[in-house]
C-alpha distance (Angstrom), angle and dihedral (degrees) to the residues before:
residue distance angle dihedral
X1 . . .
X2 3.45 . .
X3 3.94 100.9 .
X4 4.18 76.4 52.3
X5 4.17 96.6 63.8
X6 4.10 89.8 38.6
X7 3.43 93.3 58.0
X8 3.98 93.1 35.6
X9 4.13 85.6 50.1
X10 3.90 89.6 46.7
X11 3.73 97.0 42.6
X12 4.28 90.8 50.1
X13 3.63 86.5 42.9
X14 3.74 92.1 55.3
X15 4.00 94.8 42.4
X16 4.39 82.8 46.1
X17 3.80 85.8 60.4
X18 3.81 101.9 31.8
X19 4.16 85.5 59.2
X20 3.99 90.2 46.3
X21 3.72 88.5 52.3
X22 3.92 89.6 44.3
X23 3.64 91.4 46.9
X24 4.25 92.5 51.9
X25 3.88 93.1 53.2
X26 3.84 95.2 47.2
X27 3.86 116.7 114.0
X28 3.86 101.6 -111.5
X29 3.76 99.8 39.4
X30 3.28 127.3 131.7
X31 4.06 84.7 -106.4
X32 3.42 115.6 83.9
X33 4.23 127.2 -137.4
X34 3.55 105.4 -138.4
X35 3.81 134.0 158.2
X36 3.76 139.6 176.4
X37 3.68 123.9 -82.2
X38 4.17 112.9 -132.8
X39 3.69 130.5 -170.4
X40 3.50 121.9 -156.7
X41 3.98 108.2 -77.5
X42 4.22 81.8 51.0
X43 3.57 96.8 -96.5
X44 3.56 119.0 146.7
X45 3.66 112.0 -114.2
X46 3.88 104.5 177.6
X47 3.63 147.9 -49.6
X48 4.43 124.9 -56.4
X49 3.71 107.0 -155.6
X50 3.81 121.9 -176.6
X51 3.79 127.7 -141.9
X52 3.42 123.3 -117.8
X53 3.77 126.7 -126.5
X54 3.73 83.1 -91.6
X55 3.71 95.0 59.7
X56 3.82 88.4 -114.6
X57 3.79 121.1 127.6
X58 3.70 120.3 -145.9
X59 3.41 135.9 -157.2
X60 3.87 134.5 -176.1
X61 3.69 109.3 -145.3
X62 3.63 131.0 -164.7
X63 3.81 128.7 -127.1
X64 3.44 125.9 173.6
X65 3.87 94.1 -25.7
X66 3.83 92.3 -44.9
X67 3.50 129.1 109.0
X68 3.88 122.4 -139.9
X69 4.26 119.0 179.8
X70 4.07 101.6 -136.2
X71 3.90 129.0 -173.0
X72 3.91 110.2 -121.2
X73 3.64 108.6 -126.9
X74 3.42 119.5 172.3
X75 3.88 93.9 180.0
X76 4.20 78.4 70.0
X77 3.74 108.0 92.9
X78 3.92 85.0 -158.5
X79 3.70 142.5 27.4
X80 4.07 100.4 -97.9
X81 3.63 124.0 -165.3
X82 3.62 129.8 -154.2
X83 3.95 111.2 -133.0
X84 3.22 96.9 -119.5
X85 3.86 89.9 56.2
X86 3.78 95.5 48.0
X87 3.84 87.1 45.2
X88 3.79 81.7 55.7
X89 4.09 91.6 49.7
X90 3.74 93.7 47.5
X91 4.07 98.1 -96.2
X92 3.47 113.4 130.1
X93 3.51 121.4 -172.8
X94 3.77 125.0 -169.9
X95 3.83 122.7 -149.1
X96 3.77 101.2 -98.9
X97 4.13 87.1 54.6
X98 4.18 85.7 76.6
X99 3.69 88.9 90.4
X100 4.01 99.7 140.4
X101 3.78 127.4 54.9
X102 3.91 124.9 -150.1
X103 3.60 138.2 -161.8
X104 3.84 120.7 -121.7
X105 4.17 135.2 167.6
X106 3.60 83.7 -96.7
X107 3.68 98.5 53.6
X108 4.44 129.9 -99.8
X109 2.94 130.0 -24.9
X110 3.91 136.7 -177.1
X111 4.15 115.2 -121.4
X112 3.81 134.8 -165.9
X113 3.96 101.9 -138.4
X114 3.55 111.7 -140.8
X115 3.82 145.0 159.7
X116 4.00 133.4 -112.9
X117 3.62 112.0 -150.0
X118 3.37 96.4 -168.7
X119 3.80 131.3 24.7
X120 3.22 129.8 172.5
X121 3.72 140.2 175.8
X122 4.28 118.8 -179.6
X123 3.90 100.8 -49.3
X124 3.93 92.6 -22.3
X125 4.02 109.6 102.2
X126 4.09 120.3 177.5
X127 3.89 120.5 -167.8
X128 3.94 124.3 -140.9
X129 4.05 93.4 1.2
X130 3.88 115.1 -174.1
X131 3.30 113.4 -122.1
X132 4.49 141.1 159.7
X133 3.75 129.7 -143.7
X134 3.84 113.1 -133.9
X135 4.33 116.1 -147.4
X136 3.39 117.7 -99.2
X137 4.01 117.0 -74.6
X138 3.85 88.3 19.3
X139 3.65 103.5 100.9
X140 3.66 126.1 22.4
X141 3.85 107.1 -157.5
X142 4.14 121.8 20.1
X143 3.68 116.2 -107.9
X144 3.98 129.8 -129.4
X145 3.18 92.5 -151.4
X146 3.78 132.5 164.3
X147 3.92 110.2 -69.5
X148 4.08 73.3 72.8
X149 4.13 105.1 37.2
X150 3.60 89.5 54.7
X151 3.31 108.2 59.9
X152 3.97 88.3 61.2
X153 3.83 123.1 97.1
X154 3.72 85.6 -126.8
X155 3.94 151.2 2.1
X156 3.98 124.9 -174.8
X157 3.42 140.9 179.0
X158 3.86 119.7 -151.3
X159 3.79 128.4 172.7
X160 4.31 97.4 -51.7
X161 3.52 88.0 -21.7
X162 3.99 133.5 107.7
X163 3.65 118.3 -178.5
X164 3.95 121.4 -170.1
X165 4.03 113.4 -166.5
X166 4.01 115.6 -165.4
């Protein structure tokens, strides 16, 4: 009986963690598929990001050694963080900082204007990139939006793919 529940614990253990694994590489999760661009002498020329079954195309960008997965939305004028993902970055905004208000599909909303240092995204890296913090329960994934796509030489969009070029 025993040997029965250790290999019943072990074999839903392994089925737990083959579904997790599943669920990460699935087109549409929160983790993006991204590779590098190359031109023909090998150097890299920007970043390939696919879209997930949604349509959506995901990107995890880097800021000051941490990593945050973003939406990109080029419908966003600027790069828009939720506060509970520029809590996670090290951005902390208090509530007199919500000094602007923006218009969205779903209506205004007040934002804390802000600016990234540092962004970067695979071998792409933007200096001093304009960006607004969003009050909690406001905005479910962060946005690269444009105060970020515009300041690359290029940006594409090809069959499921999305290519950014620094």
């Amino acid at each position: 009986m025993r040997t029965f529940v250790v290999v019943c614990t072990i074999g839903f253990l392994s089925a737990t963690a083959v579904q997790k694994l599943r669920e990460r590489g699935r087109p549409g999760a929160a983790t993006p598929v991204a590779a590098a661009v190359t031109v023909g002498d090998g150097a890299v020329a920007g970043v390939a990001l696919q879209a997930g079954r949604n349509g959506h195309f995901f990107v995890h960008a880097l800021m000051d050694g941490r990593a945050l997965p973003m939406m990109v939305d080029t419908g966003a004028s600027s790069c828009a963080f939720s506060e509970e993902d520029a809590d996670r970055i090290g951005i902390r905004v208090q509530p007199g900082d919500f000094t602007r208000v923006w218009n969205t599909a779903n209506g205004t909303v007040p934002v804390a204007p802000i600016r990234i240092a540092v962004m970067q995204i695979g071998s792409i890296t933007v200096r001093d990139v304009d960006a607004v913090v969003i009050p909690r329960g406001r905005l479910g994934t962060s946005l690269l939006g444009m105060s970020f796509l515009r300041r690359l030489r290029d940006f594409s969009v090809s069959g499921g793919t999305m290519t950014l070029r620094g």
